[in-house]
ChimeraX commands (.cxc) that place a marker at each C-alpha (Angstrom):
marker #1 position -15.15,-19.63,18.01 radius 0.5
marker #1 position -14.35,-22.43,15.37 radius 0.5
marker #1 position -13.10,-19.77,13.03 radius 0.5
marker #1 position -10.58,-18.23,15.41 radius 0.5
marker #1 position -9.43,-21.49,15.97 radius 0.5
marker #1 position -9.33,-22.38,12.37 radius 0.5
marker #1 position -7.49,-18.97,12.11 radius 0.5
marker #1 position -5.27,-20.03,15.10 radius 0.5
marker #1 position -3.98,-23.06,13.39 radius 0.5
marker #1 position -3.19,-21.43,10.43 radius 0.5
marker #1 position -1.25,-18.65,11.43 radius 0.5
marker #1 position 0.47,-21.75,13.60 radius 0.5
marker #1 position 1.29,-23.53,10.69 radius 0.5
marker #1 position 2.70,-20.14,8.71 radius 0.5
marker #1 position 4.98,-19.47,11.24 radius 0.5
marker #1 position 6.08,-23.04,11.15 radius 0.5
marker #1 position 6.44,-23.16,7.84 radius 0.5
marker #1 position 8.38,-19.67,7.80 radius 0.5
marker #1 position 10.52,-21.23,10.48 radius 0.5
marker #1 position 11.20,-24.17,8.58 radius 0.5
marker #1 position 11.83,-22.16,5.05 radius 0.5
marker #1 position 14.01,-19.83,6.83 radius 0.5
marker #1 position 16.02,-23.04,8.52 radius 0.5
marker #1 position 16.25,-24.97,5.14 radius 0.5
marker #1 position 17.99,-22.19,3.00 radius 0.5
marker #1 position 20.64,-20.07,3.59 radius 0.5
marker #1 position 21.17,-16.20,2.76 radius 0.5
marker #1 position 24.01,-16.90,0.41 radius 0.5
marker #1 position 22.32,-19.62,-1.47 radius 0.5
marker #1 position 19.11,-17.36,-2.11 radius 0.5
marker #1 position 21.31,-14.62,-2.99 radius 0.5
marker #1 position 23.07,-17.16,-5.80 radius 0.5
marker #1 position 19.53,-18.11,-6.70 radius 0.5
marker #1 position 19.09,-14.56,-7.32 radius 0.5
marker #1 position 21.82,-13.46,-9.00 radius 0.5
marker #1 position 21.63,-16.43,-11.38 radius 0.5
marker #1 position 17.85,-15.73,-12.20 radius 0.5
marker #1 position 18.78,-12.37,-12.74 radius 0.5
marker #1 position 21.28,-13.93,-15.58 radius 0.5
marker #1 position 18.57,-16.26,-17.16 radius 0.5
marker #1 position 16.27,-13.48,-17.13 radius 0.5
marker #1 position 18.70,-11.12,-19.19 radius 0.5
marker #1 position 19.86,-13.19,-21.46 radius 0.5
marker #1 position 16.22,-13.95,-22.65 radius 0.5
marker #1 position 15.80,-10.59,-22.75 radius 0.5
marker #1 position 19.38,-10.45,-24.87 radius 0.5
marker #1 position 18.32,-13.19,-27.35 radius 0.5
marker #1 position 14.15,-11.58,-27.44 radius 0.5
marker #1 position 15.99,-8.48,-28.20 radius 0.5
marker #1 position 18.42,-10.20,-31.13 radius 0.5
marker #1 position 15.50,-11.77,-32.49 radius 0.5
marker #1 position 13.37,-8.74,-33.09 radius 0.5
marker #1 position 15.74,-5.94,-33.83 radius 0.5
marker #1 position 18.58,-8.61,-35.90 radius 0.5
marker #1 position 21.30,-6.59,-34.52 radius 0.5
marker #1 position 23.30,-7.96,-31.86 radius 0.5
marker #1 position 24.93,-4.69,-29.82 radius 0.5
marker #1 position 21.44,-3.48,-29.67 radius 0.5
marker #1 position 20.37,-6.85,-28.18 radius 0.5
marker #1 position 23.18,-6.53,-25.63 radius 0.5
marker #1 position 22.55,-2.87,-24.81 radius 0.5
marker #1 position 19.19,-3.58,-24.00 radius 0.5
marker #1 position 20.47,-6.60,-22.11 radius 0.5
marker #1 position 22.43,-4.34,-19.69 radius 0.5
marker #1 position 19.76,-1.79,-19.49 radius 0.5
marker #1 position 17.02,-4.32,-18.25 radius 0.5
marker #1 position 19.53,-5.58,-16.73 radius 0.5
marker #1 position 19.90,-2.55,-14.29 radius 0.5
marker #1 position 16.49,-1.55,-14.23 radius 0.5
marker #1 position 14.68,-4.79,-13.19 radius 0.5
marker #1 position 16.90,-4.80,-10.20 radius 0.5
marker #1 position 16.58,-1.09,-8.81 radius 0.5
marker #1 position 12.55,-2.26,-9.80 radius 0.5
marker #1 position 12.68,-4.86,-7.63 radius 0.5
marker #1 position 14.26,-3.26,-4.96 radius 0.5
marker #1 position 11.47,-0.69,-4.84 radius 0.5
marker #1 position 8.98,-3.41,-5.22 radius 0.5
marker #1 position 10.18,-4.71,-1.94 radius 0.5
marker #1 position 10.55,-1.66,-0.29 radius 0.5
marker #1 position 6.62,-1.04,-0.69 radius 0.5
marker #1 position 5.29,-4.69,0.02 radius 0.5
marker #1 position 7.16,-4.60,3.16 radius 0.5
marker #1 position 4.90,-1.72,3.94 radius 0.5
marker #1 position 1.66,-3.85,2.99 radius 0.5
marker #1 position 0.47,-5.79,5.99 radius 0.5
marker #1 position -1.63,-7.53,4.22 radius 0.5
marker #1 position -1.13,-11.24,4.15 radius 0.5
marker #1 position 1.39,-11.44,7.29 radius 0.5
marker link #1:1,2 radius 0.2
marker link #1:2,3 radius 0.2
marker link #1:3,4 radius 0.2
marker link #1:4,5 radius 0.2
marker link #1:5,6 radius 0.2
marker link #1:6,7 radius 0.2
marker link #1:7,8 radius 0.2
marker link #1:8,9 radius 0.2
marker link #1:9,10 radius 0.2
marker link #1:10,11 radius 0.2
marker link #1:11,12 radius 0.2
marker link #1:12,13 radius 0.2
marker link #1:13,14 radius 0.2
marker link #1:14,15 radius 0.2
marker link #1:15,16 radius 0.2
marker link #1:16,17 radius 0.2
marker link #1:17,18 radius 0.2
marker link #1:18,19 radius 0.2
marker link #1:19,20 radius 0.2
marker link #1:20,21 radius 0.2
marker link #1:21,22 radius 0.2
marker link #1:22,23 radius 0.2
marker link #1:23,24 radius 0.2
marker link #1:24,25 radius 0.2
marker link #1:25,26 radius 0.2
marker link #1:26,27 radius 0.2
marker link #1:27,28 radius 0.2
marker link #1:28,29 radius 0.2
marker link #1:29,30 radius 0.2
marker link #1:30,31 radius 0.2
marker link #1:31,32 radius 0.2
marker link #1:32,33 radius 0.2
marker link #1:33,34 radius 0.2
marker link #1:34,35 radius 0.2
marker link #1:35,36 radius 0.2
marker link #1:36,37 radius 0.2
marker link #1:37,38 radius 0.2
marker link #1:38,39 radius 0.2
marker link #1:39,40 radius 0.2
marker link #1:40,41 radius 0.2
marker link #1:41,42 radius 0.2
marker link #1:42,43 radius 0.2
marker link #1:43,44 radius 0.2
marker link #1:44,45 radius 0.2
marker link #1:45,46 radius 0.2
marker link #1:46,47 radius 0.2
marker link #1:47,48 radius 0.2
marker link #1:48,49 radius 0.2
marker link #1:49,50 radius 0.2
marker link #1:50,51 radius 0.2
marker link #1:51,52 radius 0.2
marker link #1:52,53 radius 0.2
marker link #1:53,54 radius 0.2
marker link #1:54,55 radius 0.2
marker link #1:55,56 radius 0.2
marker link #1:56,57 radius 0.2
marker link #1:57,58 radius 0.2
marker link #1:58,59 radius 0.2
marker link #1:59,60 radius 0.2
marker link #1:60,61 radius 0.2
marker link #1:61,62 radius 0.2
marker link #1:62,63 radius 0.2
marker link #1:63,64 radius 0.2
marker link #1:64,65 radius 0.2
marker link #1:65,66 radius 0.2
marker link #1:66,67 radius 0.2
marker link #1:67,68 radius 0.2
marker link #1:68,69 radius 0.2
marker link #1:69,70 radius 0.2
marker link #1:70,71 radius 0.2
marker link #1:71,72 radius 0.2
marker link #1:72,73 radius 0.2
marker link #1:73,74 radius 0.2
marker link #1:74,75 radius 0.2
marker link #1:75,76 radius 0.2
marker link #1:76,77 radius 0.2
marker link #1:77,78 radius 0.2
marker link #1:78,79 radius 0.2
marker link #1:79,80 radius 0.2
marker link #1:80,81 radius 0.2
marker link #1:81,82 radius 0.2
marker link #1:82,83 radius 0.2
marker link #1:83,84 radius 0.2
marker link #1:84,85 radius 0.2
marker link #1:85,86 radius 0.2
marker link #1:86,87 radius 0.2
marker link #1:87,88 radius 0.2
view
């Protein structure tokens, strides 16, 4: 009994706190988070890239490689946790 309240309470306080995420940021400013992670993320993988190989077109291609990957990745990565109920 005290550990489907306990359980109660906290699925209370998910939804709240869901509620209260979803309320404090909008769609476009998570999709500008996004897209400017996305940037950060590939030009570390430009300047990685320039490091170790010394050339810099080969840096950029696989810049705009990763790039395109890590994004149809992640898209597919959603697609299947949004099939896992575990956790929700």
């Amino acid at each position: 009994m005290i550990l489907d309240q306990v359980l109660t309470a906290r699925e209370t306080n998910e939804k709240v706190s869901y509620k209260k995420d979803a309320n404090s940021e909008k769609a476009v400013r998570s999709i500008a988070k996004s897209i400017s992670w996305r940037i950060v993320g590939t030009i570390d993988t430009v300047l990685i890239s320039w490091v170790v190989t010394g050339a810099l077109t080969l840096a950029f291609s696989i810049g705009a490689i990763e790039l395109v990957t890590k994004m149809v990745l992640y898209f597919f990565h959603e697609r299947i946790w949004n099939t896992i109920k575990w956790g929700r």
